[in-house]
KOLGU-4560 file (N, C-alpha, C; in nm, 3 decimals, padded with zeros to 5 digits):
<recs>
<n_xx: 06.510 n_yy: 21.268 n_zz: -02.469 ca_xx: 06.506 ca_yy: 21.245 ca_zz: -02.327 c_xx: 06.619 c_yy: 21.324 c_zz: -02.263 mol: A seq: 1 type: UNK>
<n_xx: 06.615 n_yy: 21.367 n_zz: -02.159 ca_xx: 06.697 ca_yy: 21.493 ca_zz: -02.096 c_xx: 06.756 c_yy: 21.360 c_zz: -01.976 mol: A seq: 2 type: UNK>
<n_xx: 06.875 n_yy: 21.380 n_zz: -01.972 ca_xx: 06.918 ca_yy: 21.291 ca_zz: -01.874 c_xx: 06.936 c_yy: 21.342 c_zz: -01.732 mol: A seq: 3 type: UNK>
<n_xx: 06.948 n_yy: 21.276 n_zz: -01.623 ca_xx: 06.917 ca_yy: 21.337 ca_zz: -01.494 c_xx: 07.082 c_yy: 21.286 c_zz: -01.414 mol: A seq: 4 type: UNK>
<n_xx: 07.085 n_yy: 21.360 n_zz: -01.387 ca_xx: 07.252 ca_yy: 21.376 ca_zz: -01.284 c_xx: 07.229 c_yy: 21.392 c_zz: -01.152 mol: A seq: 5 type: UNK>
<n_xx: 07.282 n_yy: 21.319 n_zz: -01.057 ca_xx: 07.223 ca_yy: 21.338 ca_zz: -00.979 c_xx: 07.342 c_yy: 21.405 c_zz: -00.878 mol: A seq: 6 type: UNK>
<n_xx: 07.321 n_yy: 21.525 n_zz: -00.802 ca_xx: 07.396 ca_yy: 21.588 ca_zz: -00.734 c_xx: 07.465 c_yy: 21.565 c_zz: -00.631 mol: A seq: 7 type: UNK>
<n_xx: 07.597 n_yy: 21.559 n_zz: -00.635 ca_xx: 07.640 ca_yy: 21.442 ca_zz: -00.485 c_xx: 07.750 c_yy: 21.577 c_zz: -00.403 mol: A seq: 8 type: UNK>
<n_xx: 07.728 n_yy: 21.570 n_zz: -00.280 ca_xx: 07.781 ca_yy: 21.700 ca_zz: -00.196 c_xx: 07.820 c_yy: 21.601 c_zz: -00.109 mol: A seq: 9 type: UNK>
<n_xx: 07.900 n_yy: 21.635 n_zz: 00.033 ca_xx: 07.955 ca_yy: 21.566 ca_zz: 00.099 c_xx: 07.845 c_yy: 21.604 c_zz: 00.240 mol: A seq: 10 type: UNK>
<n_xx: 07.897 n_yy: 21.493 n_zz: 00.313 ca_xx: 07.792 ca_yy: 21.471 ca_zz: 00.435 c_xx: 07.808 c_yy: 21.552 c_zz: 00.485 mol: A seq: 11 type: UNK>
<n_xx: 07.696 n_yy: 21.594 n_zz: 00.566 ca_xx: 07.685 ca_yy: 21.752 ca_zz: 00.693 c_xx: 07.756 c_yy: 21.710 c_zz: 00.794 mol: A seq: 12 type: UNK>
<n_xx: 07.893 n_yy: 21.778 n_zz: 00.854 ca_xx: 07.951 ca_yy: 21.753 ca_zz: 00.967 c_xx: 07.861 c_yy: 21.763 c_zz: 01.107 mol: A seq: 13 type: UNK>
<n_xx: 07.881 n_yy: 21.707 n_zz: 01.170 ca_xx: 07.798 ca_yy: 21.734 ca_zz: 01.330 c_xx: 07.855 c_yy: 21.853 c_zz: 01.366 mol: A seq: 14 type: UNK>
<n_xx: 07.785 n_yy: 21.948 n_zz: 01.482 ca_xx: 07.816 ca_yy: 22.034 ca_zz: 01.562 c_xx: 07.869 c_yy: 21.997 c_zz: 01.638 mol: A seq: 15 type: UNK>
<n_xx: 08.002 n_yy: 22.083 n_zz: 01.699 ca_xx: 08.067 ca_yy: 22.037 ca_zz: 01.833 c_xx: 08.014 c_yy: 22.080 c_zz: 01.920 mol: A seq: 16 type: UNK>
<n_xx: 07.965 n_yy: 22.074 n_zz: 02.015 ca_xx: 07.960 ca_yy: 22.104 ca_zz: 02.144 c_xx: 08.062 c_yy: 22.096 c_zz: 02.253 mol: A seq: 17 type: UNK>
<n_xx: 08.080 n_yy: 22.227 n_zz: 02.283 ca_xx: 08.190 ca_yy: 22.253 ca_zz: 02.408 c_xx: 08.202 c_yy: 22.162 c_zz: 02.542 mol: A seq: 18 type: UNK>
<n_xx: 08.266 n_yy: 22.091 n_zz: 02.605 ca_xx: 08.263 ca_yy: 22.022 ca_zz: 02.657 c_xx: 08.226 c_yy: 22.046 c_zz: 02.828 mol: A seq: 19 type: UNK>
<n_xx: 08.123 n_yy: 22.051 n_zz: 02.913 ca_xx: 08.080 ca_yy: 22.088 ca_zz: 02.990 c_xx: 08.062 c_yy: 21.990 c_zz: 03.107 mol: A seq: 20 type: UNK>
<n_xx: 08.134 n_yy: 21.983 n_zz: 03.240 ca_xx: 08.110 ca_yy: 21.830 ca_zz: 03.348 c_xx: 07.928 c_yy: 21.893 c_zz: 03.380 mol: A seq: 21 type: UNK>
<n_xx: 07.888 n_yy: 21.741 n_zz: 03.349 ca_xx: 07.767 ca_yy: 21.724 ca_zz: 03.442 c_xx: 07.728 c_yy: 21.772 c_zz: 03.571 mol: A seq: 22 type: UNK>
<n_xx: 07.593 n_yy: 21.788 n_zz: 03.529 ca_xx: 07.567 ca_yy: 21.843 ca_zz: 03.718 c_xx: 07.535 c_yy: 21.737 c_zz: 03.741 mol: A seq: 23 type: UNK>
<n_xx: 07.599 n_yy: 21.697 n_zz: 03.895 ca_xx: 07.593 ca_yy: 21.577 ca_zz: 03.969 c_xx: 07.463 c_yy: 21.586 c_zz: 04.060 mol: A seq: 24 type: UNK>
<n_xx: 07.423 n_yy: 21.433 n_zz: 03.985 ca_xx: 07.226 ca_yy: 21.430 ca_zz: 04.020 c_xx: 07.191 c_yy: 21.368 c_zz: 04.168 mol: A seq: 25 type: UNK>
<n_xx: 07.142 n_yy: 21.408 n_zz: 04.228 ca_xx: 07.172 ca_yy: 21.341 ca_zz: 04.347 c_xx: 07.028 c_yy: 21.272 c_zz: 04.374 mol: A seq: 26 type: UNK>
<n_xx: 07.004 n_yy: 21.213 n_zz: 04.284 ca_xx: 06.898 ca_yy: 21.122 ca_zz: 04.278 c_xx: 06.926 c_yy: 20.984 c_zz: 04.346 mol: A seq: 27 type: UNK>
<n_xx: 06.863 n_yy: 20.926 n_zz: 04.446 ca_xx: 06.864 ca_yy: 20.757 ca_zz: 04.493 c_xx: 06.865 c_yy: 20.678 c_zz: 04.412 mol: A seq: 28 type: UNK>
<n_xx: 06.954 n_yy: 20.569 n_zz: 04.432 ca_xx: 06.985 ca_yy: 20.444 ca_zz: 04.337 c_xx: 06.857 c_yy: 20.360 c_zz: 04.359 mol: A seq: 29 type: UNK>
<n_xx: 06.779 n_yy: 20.330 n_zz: 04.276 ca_xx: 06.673 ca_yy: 20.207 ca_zz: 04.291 c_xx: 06.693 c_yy: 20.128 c_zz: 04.344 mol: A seq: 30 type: UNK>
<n_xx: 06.894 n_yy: 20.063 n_zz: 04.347 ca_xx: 06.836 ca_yy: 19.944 ca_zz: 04.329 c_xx: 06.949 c_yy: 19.910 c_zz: 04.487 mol: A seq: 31 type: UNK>
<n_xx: 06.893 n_yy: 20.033 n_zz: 04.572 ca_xx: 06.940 ca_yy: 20.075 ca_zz: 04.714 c_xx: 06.861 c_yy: 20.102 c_zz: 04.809 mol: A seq: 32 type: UNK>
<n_xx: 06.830 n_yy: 20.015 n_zz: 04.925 ca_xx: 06.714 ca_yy: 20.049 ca_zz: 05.013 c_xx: 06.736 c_yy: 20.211 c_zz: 05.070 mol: A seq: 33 type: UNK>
<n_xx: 06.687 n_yy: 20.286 n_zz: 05.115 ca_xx: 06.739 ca_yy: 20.429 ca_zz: 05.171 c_xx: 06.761 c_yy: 20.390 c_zz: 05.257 mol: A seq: 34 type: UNK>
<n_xx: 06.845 n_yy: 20.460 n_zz: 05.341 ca_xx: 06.893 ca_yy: 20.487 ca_zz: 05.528 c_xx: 06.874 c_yy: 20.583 c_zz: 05.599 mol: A seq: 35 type: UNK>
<n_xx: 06.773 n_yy: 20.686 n_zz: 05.538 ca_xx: 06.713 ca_yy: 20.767 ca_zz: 05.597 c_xx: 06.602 c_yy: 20.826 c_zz: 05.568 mol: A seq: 36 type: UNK>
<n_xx: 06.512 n_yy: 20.872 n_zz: 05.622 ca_xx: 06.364 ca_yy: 20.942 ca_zz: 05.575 c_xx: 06.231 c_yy: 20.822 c_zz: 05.572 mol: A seq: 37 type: UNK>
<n_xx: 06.148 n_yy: 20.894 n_zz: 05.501 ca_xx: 06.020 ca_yy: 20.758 ca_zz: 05.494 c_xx: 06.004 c_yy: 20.759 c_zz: 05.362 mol: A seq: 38 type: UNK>
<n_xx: 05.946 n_yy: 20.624 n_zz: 05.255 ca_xx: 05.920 ca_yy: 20.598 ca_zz: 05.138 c_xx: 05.782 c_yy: 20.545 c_zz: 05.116 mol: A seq: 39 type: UNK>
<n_xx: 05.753 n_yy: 20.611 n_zz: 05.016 ca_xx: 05.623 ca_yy: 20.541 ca_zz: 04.997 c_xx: 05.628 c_yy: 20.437 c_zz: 04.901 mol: A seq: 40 type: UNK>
<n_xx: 05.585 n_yy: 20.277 n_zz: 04.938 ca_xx: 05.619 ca_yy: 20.201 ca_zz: 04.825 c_xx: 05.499 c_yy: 20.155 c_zz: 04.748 mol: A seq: 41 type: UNK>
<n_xx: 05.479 n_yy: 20.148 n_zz: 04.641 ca_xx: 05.379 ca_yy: 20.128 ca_zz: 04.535 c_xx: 05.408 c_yy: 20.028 c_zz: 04.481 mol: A seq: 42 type: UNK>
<n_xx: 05.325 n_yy: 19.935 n_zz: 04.505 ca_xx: 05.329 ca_yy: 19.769 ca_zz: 04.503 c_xx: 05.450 c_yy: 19.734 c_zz: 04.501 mol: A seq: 43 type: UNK>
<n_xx: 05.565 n_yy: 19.742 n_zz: 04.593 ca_xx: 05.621 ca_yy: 19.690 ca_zz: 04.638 c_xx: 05.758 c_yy: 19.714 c_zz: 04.578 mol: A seq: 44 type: UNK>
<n_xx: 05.730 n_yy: 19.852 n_zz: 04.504 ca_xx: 05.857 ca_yy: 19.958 ca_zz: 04.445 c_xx: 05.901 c_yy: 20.097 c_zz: 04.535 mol: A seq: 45 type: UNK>
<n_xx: 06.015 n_yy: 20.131 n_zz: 04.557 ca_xx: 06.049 ca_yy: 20.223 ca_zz: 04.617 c_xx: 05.999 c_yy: 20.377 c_zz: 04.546 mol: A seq: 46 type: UNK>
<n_xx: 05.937 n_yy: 20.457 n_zz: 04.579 ca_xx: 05.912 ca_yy: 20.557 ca_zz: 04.466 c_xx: 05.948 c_yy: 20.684 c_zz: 04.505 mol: A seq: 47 type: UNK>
<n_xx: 05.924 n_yy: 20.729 n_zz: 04.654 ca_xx: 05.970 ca_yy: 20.889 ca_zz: 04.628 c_xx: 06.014 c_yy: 20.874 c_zz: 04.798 mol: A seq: 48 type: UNK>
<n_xx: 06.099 n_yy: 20.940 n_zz: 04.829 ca_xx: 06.160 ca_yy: 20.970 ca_zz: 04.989 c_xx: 06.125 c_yy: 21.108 c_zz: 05.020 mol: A seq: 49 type: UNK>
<n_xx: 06.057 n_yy: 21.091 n_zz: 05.143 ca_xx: 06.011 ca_yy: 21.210 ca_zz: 05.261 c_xx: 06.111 c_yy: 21.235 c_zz: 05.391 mol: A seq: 50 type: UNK>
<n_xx: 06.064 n_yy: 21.342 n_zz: 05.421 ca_xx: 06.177 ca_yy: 21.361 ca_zz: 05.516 c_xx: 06.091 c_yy: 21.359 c_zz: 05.646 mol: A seq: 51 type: UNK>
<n_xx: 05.959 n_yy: 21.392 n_zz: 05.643 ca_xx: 05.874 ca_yy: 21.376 ca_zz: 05.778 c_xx: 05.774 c_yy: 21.238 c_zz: 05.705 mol: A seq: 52 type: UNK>
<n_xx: 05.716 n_yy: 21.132 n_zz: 05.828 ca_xx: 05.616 ca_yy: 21.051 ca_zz: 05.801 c_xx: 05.462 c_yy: 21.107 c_zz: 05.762 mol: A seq: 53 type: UNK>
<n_xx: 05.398 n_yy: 21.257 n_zz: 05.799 ca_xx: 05.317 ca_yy: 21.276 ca_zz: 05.710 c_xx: 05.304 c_yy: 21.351 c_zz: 05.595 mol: A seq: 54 type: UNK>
<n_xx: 05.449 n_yy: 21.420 n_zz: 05.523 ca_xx: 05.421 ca_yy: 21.419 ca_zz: 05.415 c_xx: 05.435 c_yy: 21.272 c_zz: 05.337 mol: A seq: 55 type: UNK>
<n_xx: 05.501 n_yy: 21.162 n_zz: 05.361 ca_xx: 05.473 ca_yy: 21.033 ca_zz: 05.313 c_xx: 05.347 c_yy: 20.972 c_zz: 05.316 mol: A seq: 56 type: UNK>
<n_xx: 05.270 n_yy: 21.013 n_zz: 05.428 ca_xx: 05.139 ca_yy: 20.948 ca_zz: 05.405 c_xx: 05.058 c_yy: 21.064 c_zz: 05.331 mol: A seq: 57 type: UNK>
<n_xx: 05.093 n_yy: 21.174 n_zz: 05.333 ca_xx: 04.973 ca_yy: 21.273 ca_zz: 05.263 c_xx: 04.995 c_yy: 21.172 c_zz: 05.110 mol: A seq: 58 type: UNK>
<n_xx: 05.165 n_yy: 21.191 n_zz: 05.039 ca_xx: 05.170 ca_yy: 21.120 ca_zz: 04.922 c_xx: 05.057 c_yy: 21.013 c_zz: 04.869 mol: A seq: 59 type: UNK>
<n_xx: 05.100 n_yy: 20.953 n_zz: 04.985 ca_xx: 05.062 ca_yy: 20.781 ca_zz: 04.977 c_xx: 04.849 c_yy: 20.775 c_zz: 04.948 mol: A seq: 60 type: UNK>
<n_xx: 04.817 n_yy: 20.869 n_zz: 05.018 ca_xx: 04.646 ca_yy: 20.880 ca_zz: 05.039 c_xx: 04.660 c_yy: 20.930 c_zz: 04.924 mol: A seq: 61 type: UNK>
<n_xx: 04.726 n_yy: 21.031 n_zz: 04.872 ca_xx: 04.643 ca_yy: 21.103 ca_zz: 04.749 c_xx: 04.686 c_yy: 20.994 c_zz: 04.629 mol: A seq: 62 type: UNK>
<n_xx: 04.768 n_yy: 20.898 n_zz: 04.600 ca_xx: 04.759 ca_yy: 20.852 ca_zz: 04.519 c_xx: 04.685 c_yy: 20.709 c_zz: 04.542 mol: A seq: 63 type: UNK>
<n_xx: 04.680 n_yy: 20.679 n_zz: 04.679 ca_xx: 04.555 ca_yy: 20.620 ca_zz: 04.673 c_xx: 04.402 c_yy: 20.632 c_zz: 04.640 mol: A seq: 64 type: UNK>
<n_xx: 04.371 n_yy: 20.776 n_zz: 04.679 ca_xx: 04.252 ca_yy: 20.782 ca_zz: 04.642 c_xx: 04.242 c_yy: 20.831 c_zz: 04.518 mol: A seq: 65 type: UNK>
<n_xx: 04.315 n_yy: 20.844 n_zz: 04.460 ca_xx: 04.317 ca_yy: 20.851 ca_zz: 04.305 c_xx: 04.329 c_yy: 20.716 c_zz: 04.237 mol: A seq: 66 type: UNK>
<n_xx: 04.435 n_yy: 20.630 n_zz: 04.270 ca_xx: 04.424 ca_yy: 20.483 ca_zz: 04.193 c_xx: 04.383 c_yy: 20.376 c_zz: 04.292 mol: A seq: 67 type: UNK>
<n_xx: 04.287 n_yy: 20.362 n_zz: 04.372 ca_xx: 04.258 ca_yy: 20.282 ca_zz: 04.486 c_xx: 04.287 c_yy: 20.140 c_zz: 04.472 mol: A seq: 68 type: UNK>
<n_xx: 04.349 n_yy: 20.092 n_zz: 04.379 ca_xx: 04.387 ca_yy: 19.935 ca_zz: 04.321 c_xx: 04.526 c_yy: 19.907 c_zz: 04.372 mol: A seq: 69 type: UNK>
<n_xx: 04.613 n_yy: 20.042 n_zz: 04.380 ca_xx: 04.744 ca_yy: 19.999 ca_zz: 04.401 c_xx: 04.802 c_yy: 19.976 c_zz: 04.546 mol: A seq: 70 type: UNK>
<n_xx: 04.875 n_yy: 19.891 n_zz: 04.571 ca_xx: 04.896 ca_yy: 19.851 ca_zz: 04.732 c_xx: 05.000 c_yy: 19.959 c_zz: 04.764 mol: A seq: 71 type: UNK>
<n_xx: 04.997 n_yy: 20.016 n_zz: 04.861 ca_xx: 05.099 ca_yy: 20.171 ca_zz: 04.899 c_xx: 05.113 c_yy: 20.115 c_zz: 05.083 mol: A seq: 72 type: UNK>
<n_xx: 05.242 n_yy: 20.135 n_zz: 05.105 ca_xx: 05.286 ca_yy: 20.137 ca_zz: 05.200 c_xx: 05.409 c_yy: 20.265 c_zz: 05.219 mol: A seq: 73 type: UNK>
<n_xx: 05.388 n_yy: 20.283 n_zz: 05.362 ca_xx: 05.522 ca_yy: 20.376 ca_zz: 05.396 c_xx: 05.649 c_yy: 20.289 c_zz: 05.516 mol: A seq: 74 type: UNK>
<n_xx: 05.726 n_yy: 20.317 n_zz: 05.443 ca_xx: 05.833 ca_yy: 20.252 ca_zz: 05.507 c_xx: 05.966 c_yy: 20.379 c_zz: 05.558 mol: A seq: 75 type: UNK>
<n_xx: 05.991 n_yy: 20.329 n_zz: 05.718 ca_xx: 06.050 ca_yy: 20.432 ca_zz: 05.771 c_xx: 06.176 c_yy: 20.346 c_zz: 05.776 mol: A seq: 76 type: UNK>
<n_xx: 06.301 n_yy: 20.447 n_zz: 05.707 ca_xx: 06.394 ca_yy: 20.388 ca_zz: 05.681 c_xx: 06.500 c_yy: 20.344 c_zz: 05.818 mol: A seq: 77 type: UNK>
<n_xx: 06.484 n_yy: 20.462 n_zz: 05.898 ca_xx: 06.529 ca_yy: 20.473 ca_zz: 06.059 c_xx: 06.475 c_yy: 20.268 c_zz: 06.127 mol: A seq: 78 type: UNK>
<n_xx: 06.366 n_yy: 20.238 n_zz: 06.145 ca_xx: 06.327 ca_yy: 20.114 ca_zz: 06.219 c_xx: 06.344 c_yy: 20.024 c_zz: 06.139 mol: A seq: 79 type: UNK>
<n_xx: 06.328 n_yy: 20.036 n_zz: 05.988 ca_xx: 06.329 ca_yy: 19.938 ca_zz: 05.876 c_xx: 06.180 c_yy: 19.873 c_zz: 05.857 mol: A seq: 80 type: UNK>
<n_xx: 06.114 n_yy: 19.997 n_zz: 05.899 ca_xx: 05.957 ca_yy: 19.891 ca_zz: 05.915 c_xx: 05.903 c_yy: 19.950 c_zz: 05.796 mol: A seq: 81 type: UNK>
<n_xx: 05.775 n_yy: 19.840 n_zz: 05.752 ca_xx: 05.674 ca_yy: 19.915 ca_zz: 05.656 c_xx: 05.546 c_yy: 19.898 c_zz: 05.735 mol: A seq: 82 type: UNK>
<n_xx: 05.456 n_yy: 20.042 n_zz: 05.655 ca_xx: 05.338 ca_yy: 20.047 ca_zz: 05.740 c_xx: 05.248 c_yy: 19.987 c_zz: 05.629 mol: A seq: 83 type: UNK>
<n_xx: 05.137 n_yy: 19.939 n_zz: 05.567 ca_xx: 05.063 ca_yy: 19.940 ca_zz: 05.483 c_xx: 04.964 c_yy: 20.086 c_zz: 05.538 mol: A seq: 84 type: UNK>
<n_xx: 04.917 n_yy: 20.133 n_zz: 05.410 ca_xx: 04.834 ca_yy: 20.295 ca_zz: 05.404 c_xx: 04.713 c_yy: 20.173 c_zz: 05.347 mol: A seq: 85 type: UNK>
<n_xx: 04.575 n_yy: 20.223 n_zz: 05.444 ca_xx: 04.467 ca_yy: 20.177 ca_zz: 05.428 c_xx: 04.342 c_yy: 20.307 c_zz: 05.383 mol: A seq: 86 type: UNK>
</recs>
């Protein structure tokens, strides 16, 4: 019988990576009503901010008439109102 050895090497170090600041995302906080523009909300979630009211409703129709189940409103952040999109 030939005996078996088994080969022991040391663990693969990680790569460093150079240390680089983030690009600062200027994405809206969820869990922050906006204070400016119009939103289209999808059952009753904040989802994307417009800067004119009909590209918010163009949004709002096309994903209505694509998922016609989901409740979509546009809400203008200026009055604090929501519209429901029918």
């Amino acid at each position: 019988m030939i005996g078996y050895q088994a080969k022991v090497s040391a663990p693969m170090k990680k790569r460093v990576r150079p240390v680089e600041e983030p690009e600062q995302k200027t994405l809206p906080r969820a869990d922050r009503i906006p204070t400016e523009g119009f939103v289209v909300i999808v059952d009753g979630h904040f989802k994307s901010v417009y800067d004119t009211v009909t590209a918010a409703e163009a949004s709002g129709r096309k994903l209505k008439s694509t998922y016609p189940m989901l409740q979509i409103q546009i809400y203008d952040a200026a009055t604090k109102v929501r519209t429901s999109l029918s």
